[in-house]
N, C-alpha and C positions, 0 to 999 in steps of 0.2 A: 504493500500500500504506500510504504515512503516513496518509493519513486514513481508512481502515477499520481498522488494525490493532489500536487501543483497543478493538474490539470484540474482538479475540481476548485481547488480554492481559488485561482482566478477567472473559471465557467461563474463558479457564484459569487464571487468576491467574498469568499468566505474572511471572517479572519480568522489568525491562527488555533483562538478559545473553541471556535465551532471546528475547526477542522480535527483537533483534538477530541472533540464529543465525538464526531462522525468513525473515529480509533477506536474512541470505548467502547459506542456500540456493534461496532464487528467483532471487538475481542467479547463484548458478553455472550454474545450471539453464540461464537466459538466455541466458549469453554462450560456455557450453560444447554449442556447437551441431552438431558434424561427421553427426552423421543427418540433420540438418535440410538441410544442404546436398548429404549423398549422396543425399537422397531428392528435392529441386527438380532438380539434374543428372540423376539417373535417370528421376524421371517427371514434370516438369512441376510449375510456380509453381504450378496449383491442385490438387493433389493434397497440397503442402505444405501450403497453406492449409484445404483439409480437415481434416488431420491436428490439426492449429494449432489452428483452431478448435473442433474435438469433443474435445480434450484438455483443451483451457482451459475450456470448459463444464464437461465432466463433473469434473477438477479444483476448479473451482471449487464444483460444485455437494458435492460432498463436502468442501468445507471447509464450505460451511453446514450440512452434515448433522449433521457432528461439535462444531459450537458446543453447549454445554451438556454433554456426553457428556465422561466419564473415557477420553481419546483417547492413548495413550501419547509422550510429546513426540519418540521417536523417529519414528514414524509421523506425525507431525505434519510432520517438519525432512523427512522421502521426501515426503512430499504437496505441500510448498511448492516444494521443486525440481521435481518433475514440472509444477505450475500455472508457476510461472517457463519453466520447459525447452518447453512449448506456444508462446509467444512468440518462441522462436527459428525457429520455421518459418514463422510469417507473414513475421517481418524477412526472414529471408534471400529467397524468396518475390521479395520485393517490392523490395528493392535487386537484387539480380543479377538479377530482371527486367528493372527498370528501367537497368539497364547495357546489358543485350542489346537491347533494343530502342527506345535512343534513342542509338544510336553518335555520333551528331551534336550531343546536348545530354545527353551522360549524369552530368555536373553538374549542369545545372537540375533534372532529375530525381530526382536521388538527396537533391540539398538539400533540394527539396519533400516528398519524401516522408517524409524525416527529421523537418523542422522540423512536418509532420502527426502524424506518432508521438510526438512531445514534445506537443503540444495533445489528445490521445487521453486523458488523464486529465482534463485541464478539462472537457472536454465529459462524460465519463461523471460527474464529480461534480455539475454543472449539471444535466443530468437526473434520477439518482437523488434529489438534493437538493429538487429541486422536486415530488416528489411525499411524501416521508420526508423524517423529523425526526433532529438527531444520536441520541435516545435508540432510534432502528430500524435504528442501524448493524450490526446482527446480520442484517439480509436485503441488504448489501450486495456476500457474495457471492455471492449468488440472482440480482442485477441483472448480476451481470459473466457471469455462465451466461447467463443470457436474450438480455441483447443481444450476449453473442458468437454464440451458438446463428444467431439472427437475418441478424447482420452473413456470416455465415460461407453459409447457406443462399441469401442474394443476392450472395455475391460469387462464389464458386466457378463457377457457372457463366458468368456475364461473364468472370471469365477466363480460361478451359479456350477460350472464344470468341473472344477479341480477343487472346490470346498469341504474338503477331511481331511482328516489326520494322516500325516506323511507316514507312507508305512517302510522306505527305505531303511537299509541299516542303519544305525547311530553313527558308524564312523564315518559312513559315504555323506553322510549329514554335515555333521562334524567337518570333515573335510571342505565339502561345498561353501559352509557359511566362513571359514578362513578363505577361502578364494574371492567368496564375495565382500568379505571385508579389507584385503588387499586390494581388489579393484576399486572399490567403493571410495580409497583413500586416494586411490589418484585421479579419481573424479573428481574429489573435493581439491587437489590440488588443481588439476586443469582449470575448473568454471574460479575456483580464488583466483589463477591467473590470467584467464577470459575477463575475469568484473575489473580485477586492477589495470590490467592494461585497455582495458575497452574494447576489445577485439572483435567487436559485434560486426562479425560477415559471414556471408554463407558459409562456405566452409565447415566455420566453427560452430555453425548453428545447428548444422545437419549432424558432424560428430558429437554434439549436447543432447540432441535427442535418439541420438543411433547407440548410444555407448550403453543406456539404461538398457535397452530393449537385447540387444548383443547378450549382458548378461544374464537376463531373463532363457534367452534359448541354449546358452550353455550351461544353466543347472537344470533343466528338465529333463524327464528321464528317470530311469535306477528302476533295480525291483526291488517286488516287497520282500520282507523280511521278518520271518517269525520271531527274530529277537527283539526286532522295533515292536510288533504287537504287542509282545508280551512286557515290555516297558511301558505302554501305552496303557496297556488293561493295569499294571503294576502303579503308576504315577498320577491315573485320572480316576480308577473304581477301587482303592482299595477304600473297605469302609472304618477303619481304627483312621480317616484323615479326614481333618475338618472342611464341610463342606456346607458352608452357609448359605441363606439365601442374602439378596438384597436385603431386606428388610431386619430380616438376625444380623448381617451384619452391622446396618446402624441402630442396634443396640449394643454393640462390644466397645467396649473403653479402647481396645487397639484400634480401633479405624479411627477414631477422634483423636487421636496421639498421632499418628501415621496422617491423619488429613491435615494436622496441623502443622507437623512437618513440611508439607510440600507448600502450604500455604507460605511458610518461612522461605523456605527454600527457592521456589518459583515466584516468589513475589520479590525478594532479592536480586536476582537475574533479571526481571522484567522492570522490574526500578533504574537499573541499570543501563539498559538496555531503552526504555522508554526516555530518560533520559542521558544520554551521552552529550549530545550538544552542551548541552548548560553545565554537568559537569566538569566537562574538558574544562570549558571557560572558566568555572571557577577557580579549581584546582589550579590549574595553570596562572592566575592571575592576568589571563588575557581574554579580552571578547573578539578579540580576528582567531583565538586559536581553532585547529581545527579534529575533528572528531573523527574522521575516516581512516585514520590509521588504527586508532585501537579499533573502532567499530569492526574493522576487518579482521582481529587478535582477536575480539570475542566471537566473530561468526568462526573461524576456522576452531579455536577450541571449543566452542560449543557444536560442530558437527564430531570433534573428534570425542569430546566428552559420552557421544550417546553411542559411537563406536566400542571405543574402548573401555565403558560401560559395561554396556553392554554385552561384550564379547568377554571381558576381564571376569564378571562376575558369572558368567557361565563356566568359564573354564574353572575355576576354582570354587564351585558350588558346592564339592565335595570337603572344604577344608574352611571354606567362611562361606557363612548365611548370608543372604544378600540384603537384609537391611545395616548390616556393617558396611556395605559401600554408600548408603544413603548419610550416614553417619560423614563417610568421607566429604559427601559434599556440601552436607550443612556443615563442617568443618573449614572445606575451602570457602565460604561464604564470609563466615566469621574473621578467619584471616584476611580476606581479601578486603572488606569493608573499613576493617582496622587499621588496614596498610592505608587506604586514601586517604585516612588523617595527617600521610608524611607527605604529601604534596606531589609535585606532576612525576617527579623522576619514579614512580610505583602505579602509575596510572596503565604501563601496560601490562605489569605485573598483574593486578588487581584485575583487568580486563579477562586475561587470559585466566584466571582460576575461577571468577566468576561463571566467566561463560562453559569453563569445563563442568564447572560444578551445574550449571542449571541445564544442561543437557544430560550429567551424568543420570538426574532426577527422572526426567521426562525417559529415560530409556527404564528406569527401575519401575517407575511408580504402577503399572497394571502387571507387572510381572511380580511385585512384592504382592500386590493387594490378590491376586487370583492364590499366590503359594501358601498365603497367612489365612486366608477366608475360603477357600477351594474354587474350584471349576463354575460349581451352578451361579446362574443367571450374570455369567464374567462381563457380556456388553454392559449392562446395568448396574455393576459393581465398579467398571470403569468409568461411567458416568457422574458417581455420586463424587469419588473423588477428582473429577480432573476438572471440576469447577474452581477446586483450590487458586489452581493459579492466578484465577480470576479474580478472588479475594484478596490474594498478596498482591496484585498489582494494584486494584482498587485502592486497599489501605493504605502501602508503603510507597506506591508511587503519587497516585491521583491524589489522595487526603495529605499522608505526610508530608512527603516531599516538596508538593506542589504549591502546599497551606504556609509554610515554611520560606519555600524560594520567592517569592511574594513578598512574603512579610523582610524579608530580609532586604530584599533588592530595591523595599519601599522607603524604608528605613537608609537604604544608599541614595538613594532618588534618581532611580536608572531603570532603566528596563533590564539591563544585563546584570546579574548579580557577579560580585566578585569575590574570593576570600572565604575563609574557613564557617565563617556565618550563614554560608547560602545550604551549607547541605552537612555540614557538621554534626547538628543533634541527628540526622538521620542518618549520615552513616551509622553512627554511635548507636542507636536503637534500632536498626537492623542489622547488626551486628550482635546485638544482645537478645534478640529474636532467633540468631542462628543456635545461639547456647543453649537456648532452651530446647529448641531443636536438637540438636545432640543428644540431650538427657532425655526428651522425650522416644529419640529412636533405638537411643540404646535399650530403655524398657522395652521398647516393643522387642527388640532382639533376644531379651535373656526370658522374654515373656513369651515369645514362639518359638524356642528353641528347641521344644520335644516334636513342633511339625516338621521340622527340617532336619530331625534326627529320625521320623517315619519317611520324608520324599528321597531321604539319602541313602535310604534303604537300611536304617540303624536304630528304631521305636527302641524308646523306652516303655515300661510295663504302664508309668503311670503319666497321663498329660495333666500338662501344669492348666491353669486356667485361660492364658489367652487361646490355646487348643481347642478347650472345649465351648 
């Protein structure tokens, strides 16, 4: 949305306060998902993605309609939540997919998929770019209608076809998701250096959308495997493993410790991330300085964060529980908000643990929440928590932060704030949000530690309480 949105704020002559409302309401839209999950639980990952798909088109294609048109800014702020709100059914979709049918690597999978969702903007600005100039950002929601339109009419029914649980071997699995997380990382290096250099021409347009697809057709394939089933029937039916509903699970004290974590955690990284501009400037003690370098140290660690995430805690799932790496990253939180108290020389520092840290979340958070609370109704259990982020960014960006840089830059009598004053108490207190975090995940870790001692294949006789 940052680099098409100049075309809407001078279509409407927005100013910046409204064009910021028109952000919120796409990220609520986003992250406030519960149909999107009762509709993949009731009918199927590609029925969601239908839904997803001709929402986000026809949404989009009606924000181009109304460029140039006296559009009432209310109907504007309905229209951007609904285009935002079509994104939550492809996500959800595609993670509690990807839980259900890779019970045996449903980290590598949820990281990959993740860390692909975060490169989904590179790539569509590398295409539209190379055919249009900035001065034609008025048809760049015409491009997001088309190639969703497109992406949606050839995926749907791939996966209405291939939606079960992979019954390949474990190792030929195993194998495939290191292959695709090697390739994965030199995507992410290629479009980082497609975005920095600019390199928008065909070419590189054609190899941004050929390289995904390439490695879709070289992991397809393999047969089944009676040892994959029997890990299968072993990690998703045995009955001594907790298998909550929705509903039982928001009554367990773990999901409100675990939701409050990501709320810290993701609203951390979204504060940050929401604002970089004003940050730099502050930190820095300059209003020319500029934000696109670290922005760039956050998007690359935050794709590598949901990789190696993801991938890291799968392979040692045998030796550490996987809310010990959630722990990591509300730990890199705390550090890193701490360090922006020492001024610009730690700004990339700070960039670059943040962003690892709030990707490492987004890869753990439906793969903790389905191994802590079990399989039943997984869309809908990934729903209730991945509103979180929406909350951390609400509080720690839009209230605190925002209430704050204000008052402080009023008190300077500038529009630009400058100096430890602009974002100080808010480092300081999302930073002491991530501590509590910690203590709050570590409980949950020594509190589910007899599930993770039945999915490791290791039960104890007796389960402690957050088990049962």
């Amino acid at each position: 949305f940052g680099e098409w949105s100049p075309a809407i704020k001078s279509s409407f002559r927005y100013s910046q306060a409204q064009l910021d409302t028109l952000a919120l309401a796409k990220d609520l839209g986003n992250f406030i998902s519960m149909d999107a999950g009762f509709t993949t639980n009731r009918f199927g990952a590609h029925v969601s993605v239908a839904v997803g798909t001709l929402v986000l088109a026809t949404s989009s294609a009606f924000i181009f309609l109304s460029l140039g048109h006296d559009v009432p800014f209310a109907a504007m702020i309905v229209l951007f939540a609904i285009f935002g709100h079509s994104m939550s059914f492809c996500d959800n979709a595609g993670i509690s997919t990807s839980v259900k049918n890779f019970p045996q690597s449903k980290g590598s999978a949820v990281g990959l998929m993740k860390a692909m969702e975060g490169l989904t903007a590179a790539v569509i600005n590398t295409v539209f770019f190379s055919f249009c100039s900035d001065a034609q950002l008025n048809y760049f929601p015409l491009w997001i209608a088309g190639s969703t339109l497109g992406t949606g009419l050839f995926a749907v029914p791939l996966i209405a076809m291939t939606d079960s649980p992979v019954e390949e071997d474990e190792h030929r699995v195993s194998s495939k998701f290191r292959f695709l997380t090697g390739a994965l990382l030199v995507y992410t290096a290629f479009c980082g250096i497609v975005v920095y250099l600019k390199a928008y021409i065909l070419p590189v347009a054609v190899v941004a959308v050929l390289m995904p697809l390439g490695l879709f057709l070289l992991t397809m394939g393999g047969s089944a495997s009676p040892r994959a089933q029997s890990l299968l029937d072993n990690g998703q039916q045995r009955s001594d493993r907790p298998n909550l509903s929705a509903w039982e699970m928001l009554l367990r004290v773990d999901f409100y410790l675990l939701f409050y974590v990501f709320i810290a955690v993701q609203g951390a990284g979204l504060l940050l991330s929401n604002n970089f501009s004003q940050i730099v400037k502050a930190v820095s003690h300059d209003p020319h300085a500029s934000s696109a370098g670290y922005l760039t140290i956050f998007s690359i660690f935050n794709t590598c964060g949901r990789i190696f995430v993801g991938f890291g805690s799968e392979a040692l799932k045998a030796q550490v529980n996987r809310p010990w790496f959630l722990a990591i990253s509300a730990t890199l939180m705390t550090v890193a908000f701490l360090f922006l108290h020492l001024g610009k020389s730690f700004l990339a520092f700070s960039a670059g643990l943040v962003g690892f840290g709030l990707g490492g979340s987004f890869a753990l958070q439906a793969v903790v929440i389905e191994e802590v609370f079990g399989p039943k109704e997984m869309p809908i259990k990934y729903s209730c928590c991945f509103c979180a982020a929406c909350i951390g960014s609400l509080v720690l960006s839009d209230l605190l932060a925002g209430l704050l840089y204000d008052m402080a830059a009023k008190e300077q009598g500038q529009t630009i704030c400058l100096g430890p004053s602009c974002f100080g108490v808010t480092f300081t207190v999302t930073a002491c949000s991530n501590i509590l975090a910690v203590l709050a995940i570590v409980a949950v870790a020594i509190r589910s530690r007899d599930v993770y001692w039945i999915l490791n294949g290791s039960p104890r006789p007796v389960l402690t309480e957050a088990a049962r």
